[in-house]
C-alpha positions in Angstrom: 0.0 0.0 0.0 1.6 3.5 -1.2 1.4 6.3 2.0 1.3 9.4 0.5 2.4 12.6 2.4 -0.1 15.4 2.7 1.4 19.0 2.3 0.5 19.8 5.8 2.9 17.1 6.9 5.4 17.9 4.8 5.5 21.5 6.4 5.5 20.2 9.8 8.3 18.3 8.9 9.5 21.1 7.2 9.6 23.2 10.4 10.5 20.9 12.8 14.2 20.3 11.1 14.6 24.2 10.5 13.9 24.0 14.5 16.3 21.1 15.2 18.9 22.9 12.5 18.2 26.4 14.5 18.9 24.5 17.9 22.0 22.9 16.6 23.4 26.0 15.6 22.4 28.0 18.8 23.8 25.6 20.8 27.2 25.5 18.8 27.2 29.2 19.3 27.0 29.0 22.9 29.6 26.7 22.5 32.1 29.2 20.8 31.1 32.5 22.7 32.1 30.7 25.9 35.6 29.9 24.7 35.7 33.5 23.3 34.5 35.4 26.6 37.1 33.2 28.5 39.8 34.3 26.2 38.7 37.9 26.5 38.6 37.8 29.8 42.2 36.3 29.4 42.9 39.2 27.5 41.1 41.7 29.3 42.3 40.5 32.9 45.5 42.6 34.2 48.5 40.8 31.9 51.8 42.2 30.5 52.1 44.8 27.6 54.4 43.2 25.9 58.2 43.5 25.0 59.0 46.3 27.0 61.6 49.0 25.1 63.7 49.5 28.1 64.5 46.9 31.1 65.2 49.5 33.8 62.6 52.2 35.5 62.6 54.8 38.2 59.1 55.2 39.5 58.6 58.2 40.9 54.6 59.0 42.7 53.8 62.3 44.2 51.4 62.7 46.9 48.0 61.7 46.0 48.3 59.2 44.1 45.8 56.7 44.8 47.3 53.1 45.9 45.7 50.7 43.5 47.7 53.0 41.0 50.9 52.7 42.4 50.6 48.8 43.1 48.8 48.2 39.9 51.9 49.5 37.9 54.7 48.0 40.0 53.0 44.4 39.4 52.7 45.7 35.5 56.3 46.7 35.8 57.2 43.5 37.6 54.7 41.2 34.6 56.6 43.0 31.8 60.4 41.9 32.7 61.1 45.7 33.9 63.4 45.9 36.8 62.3 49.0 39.7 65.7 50.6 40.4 66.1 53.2 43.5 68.4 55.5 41.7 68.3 57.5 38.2 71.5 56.3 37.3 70.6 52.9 37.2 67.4 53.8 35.4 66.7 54.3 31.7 63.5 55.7 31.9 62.3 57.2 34.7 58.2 57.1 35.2 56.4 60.3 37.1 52.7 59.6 38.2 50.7 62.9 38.9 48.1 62.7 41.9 45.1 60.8 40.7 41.9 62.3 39.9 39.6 60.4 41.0 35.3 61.3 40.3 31.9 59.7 41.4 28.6 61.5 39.4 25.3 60.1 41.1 22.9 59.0 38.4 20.3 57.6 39.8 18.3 57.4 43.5 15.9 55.4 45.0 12.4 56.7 46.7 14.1 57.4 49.6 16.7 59.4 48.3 19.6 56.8 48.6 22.1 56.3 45.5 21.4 53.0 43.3 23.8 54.3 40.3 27.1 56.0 39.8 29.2 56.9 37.2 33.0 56.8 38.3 35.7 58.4 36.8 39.4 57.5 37.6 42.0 59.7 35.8 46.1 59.7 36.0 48.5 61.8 34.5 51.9 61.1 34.0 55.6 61.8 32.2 58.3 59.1 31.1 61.7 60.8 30.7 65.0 59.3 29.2 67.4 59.4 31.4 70.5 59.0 29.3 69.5 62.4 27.5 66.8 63.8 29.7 64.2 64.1 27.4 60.7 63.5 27.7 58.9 61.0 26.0 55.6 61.5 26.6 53.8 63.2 28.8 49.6 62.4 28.9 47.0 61.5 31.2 44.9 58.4 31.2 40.8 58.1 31.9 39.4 55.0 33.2 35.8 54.9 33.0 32.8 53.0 34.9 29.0 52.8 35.9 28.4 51.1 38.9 24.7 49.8 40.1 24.2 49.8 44.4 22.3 47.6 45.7 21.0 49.7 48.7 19.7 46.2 50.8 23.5 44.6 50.8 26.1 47.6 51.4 29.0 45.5 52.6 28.2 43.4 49.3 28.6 46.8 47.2 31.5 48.0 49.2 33.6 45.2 48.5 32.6 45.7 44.5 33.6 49.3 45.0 37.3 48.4 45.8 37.0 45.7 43.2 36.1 48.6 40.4 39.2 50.2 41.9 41.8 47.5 40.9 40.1 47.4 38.4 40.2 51.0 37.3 43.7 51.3 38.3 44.7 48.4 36.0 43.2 49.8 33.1 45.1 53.6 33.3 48.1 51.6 33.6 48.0 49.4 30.8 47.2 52.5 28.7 50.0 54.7 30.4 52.2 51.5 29.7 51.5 50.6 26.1 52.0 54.6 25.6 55.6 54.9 27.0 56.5 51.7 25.2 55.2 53.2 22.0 57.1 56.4 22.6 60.4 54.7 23.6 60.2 52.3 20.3 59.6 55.9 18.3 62.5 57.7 19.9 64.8 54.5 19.2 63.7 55.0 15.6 64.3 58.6 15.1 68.1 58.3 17.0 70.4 59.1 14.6 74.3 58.1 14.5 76.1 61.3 14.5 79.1 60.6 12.2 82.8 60.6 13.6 84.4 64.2 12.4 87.7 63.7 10.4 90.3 65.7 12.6 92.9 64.1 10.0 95.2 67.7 9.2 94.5 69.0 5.9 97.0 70.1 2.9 96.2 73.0 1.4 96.6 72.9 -2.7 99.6 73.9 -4.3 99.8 77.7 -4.8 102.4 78.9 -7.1 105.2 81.2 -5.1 105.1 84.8 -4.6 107.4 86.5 -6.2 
């Protein structure tokens, strides 16, 4: 006996493998945006630059710079193969961190007045100088940027995400300020020049017929 397949069925049919297909391909999606976040949050967590362009640092911070600064780029320094040295003569670049600016807007309140939402702003200016011919390499500040949601009912929760923001924060102006002074050091090594050696061999001045 020959079944024959209505059209009705065929559609359902039709529809139920896009579906499976649809699922198959969702779920191999997932699949590969989980390996991708964990990579970027390989990449994004607090790692080395790079090749650093000089092996050798003096770190210099004024008053007021904030802590999670100063730490952040000593263990950047410390990731990066660049030795801390207590004098300039043993330095080739020596690194100046400004006081920290740091910024918290309120943006939003609950109904009894209580902040739910800020908007942080973390800033640090700084100068990397040569030492070997005292010139500045760059001098800039870095922004660091955040909103942050508090949740009024757990405080001590929120506090402890607060200093969490801050190392976080701090991590991010200093792999800017970083990445900065290693371009500018690569640039300055470019544009050196050799100065040629001066002949101080003595001279002979051309034959001049005699004066009568």
């Amino acid at each position: 006996m020959k079944t024959t397949v209505s059209k009705t069925d065929q559609a359902w049919s039709h529809r139920v493998w896009q579906f499976i297909t649809m699922t198959v391909v969702m779920s191999l999606l997932i699949v590969m945006m989980a390996g991708l976040s964990g990579c970027g949050f390989h990449l994004r967590g607090f790692d080395r630059v790079g090749d650093m362009q000089f092996k050798t640092v003096k770190l210099q911070t004024l008053p007021g710079v904030r802590p999670e600064v100063e730490q952040a780029m000593r263990s950047q320094l410390a990731q990066s193969g660049v030795q801390l040295v207590d004098s300039l003569e043993a330095a080739e670049v020596q690194i100046i961190l400004q006081p920290t600016v740091y910024k918290v807007n309120r943006t939003a309140y609950s109904g009894t007045g209580d902040t739910t939402a800020e908007f942080l702003r973390m800033q640090q200016s700084f100068s990397a100088i040569l030492v070997a011919t005292e010139e500045t390499l760059v001098t800039s500040s870095a922004q660091a940027y955040r909103d942050r949601q508090i949740d009024t009912a757990a405080l001590l929760a929120a506090n402890r995400e607060l200093h969490s923001i801050h190392r976080e924060m701090a991590e991010d102006l200093v792999m800017n300020i970083m990445e900065r002074i290693n371009r500018a050091m690569a640039k300055a090594s470019q544009n050196s020049t050799v100065v040629p050696v001066e002949n101080t061999l003595p001279t002979s001045a051309p034959n001049s017929a005699p004066t009568p």
